[in-house]
FIFINU-951686 format. One record per residue (C-alpha): x, y, z. Coordinates in steps of 0.25 Angstrom, whole numbers. Example, Ala and Ser with C-alpha at 12.3 -4.5 7.8 and 13.67 -1.06 7.14 Angstrom:
<nodes>
[node [49; -18; 31]];
[node [55; -4; 29]];
</nodes>
This chain:
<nodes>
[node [0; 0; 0]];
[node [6; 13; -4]];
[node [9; 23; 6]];
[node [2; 36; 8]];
[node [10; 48; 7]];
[node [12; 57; 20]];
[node [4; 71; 19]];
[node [14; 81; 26]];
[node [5; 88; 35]];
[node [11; 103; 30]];
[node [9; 99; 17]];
[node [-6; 99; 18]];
[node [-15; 110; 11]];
[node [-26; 117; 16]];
[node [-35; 107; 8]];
[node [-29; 95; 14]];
[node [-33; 102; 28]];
[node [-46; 106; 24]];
[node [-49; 91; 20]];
[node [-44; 87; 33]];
[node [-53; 97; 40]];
[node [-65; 92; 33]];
[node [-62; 78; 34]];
[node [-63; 82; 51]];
[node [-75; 92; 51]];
[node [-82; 80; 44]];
[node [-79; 69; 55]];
[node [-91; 73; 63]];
[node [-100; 71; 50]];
[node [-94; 60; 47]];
[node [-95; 52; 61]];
[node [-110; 57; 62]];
[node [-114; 52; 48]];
[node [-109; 39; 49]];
[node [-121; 29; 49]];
[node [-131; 38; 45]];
[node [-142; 37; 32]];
[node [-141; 48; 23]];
[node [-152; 49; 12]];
[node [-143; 56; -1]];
[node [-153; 58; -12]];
[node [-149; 65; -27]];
[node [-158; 66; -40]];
[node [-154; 61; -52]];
[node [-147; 71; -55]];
[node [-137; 69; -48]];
[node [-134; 54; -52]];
[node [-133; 58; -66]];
[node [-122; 68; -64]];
[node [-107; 66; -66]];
[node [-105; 71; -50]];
[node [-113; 61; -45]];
[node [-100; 53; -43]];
[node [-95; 64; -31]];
[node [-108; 61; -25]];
[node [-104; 46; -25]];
[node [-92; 48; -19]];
[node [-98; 57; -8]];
[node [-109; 44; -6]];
[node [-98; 34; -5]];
[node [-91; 44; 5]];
[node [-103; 44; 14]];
[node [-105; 30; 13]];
[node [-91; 28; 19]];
[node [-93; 36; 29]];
[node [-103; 28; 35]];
[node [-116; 35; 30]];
[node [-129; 27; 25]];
[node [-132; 33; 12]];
[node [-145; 30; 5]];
[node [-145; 38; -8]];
[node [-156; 43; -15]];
[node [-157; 45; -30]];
[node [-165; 54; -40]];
[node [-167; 50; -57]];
[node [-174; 61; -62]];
[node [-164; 66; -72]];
[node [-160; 52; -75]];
[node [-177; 48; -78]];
[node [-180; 61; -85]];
[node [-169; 57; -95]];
[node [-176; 44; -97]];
[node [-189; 52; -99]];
[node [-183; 58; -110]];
[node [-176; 50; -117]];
[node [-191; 42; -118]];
[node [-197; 54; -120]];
[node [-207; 55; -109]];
[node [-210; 68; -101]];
[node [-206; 71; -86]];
[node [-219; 74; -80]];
[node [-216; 79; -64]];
[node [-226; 87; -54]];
[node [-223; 92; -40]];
[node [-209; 90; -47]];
[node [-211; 74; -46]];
[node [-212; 66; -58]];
[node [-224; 60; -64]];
[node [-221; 45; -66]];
[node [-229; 38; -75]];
[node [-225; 25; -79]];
[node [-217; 28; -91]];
[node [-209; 38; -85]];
[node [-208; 26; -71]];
[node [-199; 19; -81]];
[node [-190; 31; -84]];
[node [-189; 34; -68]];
[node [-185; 18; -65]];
[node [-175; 20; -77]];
[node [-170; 34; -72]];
[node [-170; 31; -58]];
[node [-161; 16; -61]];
[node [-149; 25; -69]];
[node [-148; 33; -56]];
[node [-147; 23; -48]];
[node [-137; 16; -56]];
[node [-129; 26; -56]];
[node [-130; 29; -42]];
[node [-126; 15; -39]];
[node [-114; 15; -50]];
[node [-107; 26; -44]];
[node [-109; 21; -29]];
[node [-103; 8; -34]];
[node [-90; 15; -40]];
[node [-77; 10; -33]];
[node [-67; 16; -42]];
[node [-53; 17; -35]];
[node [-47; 29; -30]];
[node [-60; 37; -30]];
[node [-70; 40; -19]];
[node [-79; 27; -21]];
[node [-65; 19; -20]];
[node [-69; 6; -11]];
[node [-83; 12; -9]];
[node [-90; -2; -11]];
[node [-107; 7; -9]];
[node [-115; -5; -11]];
[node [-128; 3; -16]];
[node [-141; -3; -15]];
[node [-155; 1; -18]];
[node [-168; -6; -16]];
[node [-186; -4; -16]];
[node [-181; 4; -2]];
[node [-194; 14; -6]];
[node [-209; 9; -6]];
[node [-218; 21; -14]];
[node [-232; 25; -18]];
[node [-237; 34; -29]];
[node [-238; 48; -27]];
[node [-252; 49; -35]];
[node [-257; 60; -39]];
[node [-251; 74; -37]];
[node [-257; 87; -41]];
[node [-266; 78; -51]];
[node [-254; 71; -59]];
[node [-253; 56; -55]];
[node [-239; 55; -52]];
[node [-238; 37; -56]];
[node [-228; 33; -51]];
[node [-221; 43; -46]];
[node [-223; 40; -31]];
[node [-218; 44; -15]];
[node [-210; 36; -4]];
[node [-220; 26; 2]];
[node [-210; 21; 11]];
[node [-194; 17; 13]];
[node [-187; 3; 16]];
[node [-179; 8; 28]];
[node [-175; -5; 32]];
[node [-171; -9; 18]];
[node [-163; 4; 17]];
[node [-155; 3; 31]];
[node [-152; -12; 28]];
[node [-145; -8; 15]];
[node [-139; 4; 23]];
[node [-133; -3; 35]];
[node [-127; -14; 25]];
[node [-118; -1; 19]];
[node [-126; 1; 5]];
[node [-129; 14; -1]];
[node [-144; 13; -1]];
[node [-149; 19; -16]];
[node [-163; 23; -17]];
[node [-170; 27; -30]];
[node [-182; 37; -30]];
[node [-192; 24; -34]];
[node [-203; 18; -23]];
[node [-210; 6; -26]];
[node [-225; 1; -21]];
[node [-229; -12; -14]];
[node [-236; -16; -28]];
[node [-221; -14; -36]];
[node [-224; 0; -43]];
[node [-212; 10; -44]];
[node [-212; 25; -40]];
[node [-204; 36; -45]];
[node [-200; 43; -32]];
[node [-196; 57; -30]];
[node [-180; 57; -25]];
[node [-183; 68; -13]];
[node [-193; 59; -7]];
[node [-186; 46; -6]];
[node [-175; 50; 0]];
[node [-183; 60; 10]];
[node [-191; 47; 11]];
[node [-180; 38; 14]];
[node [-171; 47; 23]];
[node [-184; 49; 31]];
[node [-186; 35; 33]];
[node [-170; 30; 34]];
[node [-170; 43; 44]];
[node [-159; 46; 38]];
[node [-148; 55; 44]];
[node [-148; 65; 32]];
[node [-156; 65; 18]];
[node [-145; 74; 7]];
[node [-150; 78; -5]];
[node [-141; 81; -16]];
[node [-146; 93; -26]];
[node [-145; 103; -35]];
[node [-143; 115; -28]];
[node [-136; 115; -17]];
[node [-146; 117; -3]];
[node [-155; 126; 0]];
[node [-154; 141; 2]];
[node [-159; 152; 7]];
[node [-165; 165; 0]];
[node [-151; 172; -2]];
[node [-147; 159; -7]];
[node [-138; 155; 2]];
[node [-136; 140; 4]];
[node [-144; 136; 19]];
[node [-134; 126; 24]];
[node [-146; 121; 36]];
[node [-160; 120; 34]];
[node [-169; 117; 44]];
[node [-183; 109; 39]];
[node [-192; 120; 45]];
[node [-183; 130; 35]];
[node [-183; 122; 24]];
[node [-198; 120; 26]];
[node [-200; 135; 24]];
[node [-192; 138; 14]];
[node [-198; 128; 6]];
[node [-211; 133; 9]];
[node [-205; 149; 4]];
[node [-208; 154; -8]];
[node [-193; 154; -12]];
[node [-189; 146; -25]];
[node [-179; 133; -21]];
[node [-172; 125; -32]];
[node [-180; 115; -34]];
[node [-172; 104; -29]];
[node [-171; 110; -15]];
[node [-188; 110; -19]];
[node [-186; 95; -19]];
[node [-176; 90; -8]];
[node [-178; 99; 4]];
[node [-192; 95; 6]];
[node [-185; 80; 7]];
[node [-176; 85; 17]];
[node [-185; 93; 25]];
[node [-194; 79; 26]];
[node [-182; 71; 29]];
[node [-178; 80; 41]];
[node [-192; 82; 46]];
[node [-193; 65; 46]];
[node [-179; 63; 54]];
[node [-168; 66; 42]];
[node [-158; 73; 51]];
[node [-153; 79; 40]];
[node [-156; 85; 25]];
[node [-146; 90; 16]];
[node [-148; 96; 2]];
[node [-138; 97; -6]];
[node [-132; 101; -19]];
[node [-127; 88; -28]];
[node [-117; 99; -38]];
[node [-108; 101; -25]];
[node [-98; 92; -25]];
[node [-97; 84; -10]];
[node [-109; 89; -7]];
[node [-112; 77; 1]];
[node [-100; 78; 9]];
[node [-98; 93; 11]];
[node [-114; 92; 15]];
[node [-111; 80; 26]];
[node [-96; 84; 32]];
[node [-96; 97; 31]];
[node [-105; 109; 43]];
[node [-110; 117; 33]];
[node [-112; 107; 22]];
[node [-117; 111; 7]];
[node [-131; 109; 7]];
[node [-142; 112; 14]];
[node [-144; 104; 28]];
[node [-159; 101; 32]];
[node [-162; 98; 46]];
[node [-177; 97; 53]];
[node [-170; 106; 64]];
[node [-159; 117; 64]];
[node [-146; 111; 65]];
[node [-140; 120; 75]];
[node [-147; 119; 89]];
[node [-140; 120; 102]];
[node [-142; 108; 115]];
[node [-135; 106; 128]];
[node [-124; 99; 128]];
[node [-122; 83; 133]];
[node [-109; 74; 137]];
[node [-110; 71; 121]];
[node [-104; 84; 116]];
[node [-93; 86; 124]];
[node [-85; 82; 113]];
[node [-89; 90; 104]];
[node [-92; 102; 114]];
[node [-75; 99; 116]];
[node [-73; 100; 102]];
[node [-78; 114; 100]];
[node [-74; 122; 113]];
[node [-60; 115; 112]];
[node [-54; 123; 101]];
[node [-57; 136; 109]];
[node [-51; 129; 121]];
[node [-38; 128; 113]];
[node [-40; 143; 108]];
[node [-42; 148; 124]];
[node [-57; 152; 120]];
[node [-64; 141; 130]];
[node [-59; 137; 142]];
[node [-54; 123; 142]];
[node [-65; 112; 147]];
[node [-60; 98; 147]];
[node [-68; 86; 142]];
[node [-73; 82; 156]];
[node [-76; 97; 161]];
[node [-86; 98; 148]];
[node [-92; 85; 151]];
[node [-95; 90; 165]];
[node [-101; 101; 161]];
[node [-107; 98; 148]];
[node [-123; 100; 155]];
[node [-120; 114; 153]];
[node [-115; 117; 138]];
[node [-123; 119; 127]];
[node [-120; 114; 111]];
[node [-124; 119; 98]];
[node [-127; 108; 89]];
[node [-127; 110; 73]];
[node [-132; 98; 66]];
[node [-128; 88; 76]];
[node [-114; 95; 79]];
[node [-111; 102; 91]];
[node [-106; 118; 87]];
[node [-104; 126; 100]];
[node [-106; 124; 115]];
[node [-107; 133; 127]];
[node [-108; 131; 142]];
[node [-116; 137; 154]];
[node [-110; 138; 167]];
[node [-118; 142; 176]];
[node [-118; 149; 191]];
[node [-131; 148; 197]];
[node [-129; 153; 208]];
[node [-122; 167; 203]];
[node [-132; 169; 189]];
[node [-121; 166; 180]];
[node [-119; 157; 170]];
[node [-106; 156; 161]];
[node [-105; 153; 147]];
[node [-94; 145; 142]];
[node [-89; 137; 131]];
[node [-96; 144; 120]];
[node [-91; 137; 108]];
[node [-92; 135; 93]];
[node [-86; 127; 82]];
[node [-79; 136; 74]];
[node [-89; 133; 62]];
[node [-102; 138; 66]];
[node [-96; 150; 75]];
[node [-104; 158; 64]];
[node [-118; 153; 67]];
[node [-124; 157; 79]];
[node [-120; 144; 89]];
[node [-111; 153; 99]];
[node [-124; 165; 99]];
[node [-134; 150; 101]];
[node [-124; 146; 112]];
[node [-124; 159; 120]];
[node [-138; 159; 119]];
[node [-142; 146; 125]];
[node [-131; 146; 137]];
[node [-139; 162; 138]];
[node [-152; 155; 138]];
[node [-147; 145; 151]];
[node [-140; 153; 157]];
[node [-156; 160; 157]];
[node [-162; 147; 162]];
[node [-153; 147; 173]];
[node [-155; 161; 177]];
[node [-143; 166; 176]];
[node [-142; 180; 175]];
[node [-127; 181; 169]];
[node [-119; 174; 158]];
[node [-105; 176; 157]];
[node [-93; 170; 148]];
[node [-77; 169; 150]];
[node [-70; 172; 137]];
[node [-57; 175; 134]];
[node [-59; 175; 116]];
[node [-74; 177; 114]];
[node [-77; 191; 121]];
[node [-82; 198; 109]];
[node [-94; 188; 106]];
[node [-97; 188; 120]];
[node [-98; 203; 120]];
[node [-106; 202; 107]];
[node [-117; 193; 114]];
[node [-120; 202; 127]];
[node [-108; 200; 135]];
[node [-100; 209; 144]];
[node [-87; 208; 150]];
[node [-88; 204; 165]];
[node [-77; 201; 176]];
[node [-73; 188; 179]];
[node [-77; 194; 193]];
[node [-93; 193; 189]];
[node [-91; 178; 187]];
[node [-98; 167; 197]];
[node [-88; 164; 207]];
[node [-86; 149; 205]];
[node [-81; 154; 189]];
[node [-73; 166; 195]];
[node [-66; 156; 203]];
[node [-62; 148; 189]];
[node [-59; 160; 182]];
[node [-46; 158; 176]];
[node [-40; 172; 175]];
[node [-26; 167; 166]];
[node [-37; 165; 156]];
[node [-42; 179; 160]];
[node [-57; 176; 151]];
[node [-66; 186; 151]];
[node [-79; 187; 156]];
[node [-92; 192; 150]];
[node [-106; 191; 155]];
[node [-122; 194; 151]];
[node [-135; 190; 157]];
[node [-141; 178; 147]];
[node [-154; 186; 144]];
</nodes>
């Protein structure tokens, strides 16, 4: 086996580093996703065009890590081609198509050159590239039982037809025995009739049913945005709900998917993404990066603060101990924090703990102290020092205490800027003023939490 050559360690570029930061911030993602069933559906479209193989790779990628992927394909471009090659007409309405049982047998045609491409492309294992010793066994099945949908608007819709109900157990057998589970937008009846499905319900459908951890839907654009067009990286259902129900004019796939992921969420999805297919990595930079580069759905906002428990002393170490090193904190010790934990507070963002603060208080003299205040550097920008504040002013209410006051030695201007005014470390409660370490000379501020 040849040797690999040594990377001298000055030698490395800014590149190599920032791969190395990624590969890090990603770990967390990565150790939370292992196991879970992700729901990833794509049109047509997307299969028949020549980047298709990144996604691939980025499928194959995911599988690795652990992750249950069912994927979820589309045919329309692939059946309208067939429509015209035998020269029938496309009839849709309510943006569904009208299958009658000439066009059926251009949907069951259309539908199985997707799929076969899908599943050749998941089966490469060309060496040195990304699917190199990949081995995804894909398999597919009648995992989706369907009725007609009738009439709609007075035009019979045939065979065009809705999820009647899923084969989970069929699904997770196939997923626990490591397969890629494939499902095609076809449902089929108790008495063997086929029904041409619409791709945005069946794979709400089986994300809902699987409870899936997240639903991804890859598109044309690239999420969801605001009126001044800019790109809304969170969404909660209630707020996509609205802006649906606006007035404004949304591309049409946003039109299609994000009722899908709304449903999911509001039926035990944990999460929806919606996301642009032209985007290069778009699966990965969505799922191992904070800010991703879609647009995240949630049925609640992401961001929400809880007191703290024995469970988050790590991660409450891993925030404040970076500004232990700077001289910013005082230093706690692991067992200190786990002593004391009953009294911090955390700020959650998507399941990932942000900031923390402490309240300390002295009963018997009306004061409470805040400490510990802290924020991971990436989201110092977005309110979760102000939340902090808020809720240790808020306890410290509860308790009745008439002051709050802070040490600092870094951090007096944002103090200042929130209602505090310098005080003497005379004014402290007496069982602090006997800790107060004057070498260290902090300042003290105080305000009434009101």
């Amino acid at each position: 086996m040849p040797r690999i050559p040594r990377i001298n360690p000055a030698a490395h570029s800014a590149t190599t580093r920032a791969f190395v930061q990624w590969i890090r911030s990603a770990a967390p993602y990565i150790h939370a996703f292992r196991g879970k069933t992700f729901v990833i559906a794509f049109g047509g479209e997307v299969v028949a065009d020549e980047t298709f193989l990144g996604i691939v790779h980025d499928l194959n990628l995911l599988q690795s890590l652990g992750i249950r992927l069912v994927v979820v394909h589309g045919s329309r471009p692939q059946i309208e081609a067939i429509l015209k090659q035998q020269s029938i007409p496309s009839l849709y309405n309510r943006g569904l198509r009208v299958t009658d049982a000439e066009t059926l047998d251009c949907v069951l045609e259309g539908t199985g050159h997707a799929r076969s491409r899908i599943e050749a492309l998941l089966s490469l294992g060309v060496a040195n590239s990304p699917m190199a010793g990949a081995r995804i066994r894909v398999v597919g099945g009648n995992f989706l039982t369907a009725k007609p949908i009738g009439v709609l608007d007075g035009v019979d819709m045939q065979w065009t037809g809705e999820v009647r109900r899923v084969d989970v157990s069929a699904i997770r057998q196939r997923l626990d025995d490591g397969d890629v589970v494939l499902v095609s937008p076809l449902g089929y009846s108790p008495t063997g009739e086929i029904f041409n499905l619409a791709l945005e319900e069946v794979a709400t459908q089986v994300a809902v049913h699987l409870s899936a951890h997240k639903l991804i839907f890859l598109m044309e654009t690239d999420g969801v945005r605001n009126g001044r067009r800019r790109l809304l990286s969170e969404l909660s259902t209630h707020a996509a709900a609205a802006l649906l129900a606006s007035e404004r004019k949304l591309p049409a796939d946003v039109q299609y998917y994000l009722p899908g992921a709304i449903r999911a969420c509001e039926n035990g999805v944990k999460r929806a993404h919606l996301i642009s297919r032209h985007h290069d990595g778009a699966l990965l930079l969505e799922l191992f990066t904070r800010d991703g580069v879609g647009t995240m759905v949630a049925a609640a906002p992401l961001a929400h603060l809880r007191s703290a428990t024995i469970d988050d002393v790590g991660r409450i170490l891993a925030i404040i101990e970076p500004l232990e090193d700077q001289g910013v904190l005082v230093r706690r010790s692991r067992e200190r924090l786990e002593m004391e934990i009953e009294r911090f507070v955390v700020a959650e963002h998507d399941g990932m703990i942000v900031g923390c603060a402490a309240l300390y208080a002295f009963p018997g003299e009306k004061a409470g102290e805040l400490a510990a205040l802290a924020v991971h550097p990436d989201f110092r920008r977005e309110g979760y020092g102000e939340a902090l504040l808020h809720e240790i002013e808020q306890r410290a209410r509860k308790l009745r205490l008439s002051r709050l006051f802070v040490l600092t030695t870094r951090t007096s201007g944002w103090f200042v800027e929130r209602g505090f005014v310098e005080s003497d470390p005379s004014r402290l409660p007496q069982q602090k003023r006997d800790l107060y370490n004057w070498q260290r000379r902090s300042l003290v501020y105080e305000k009434s939490p009101v």
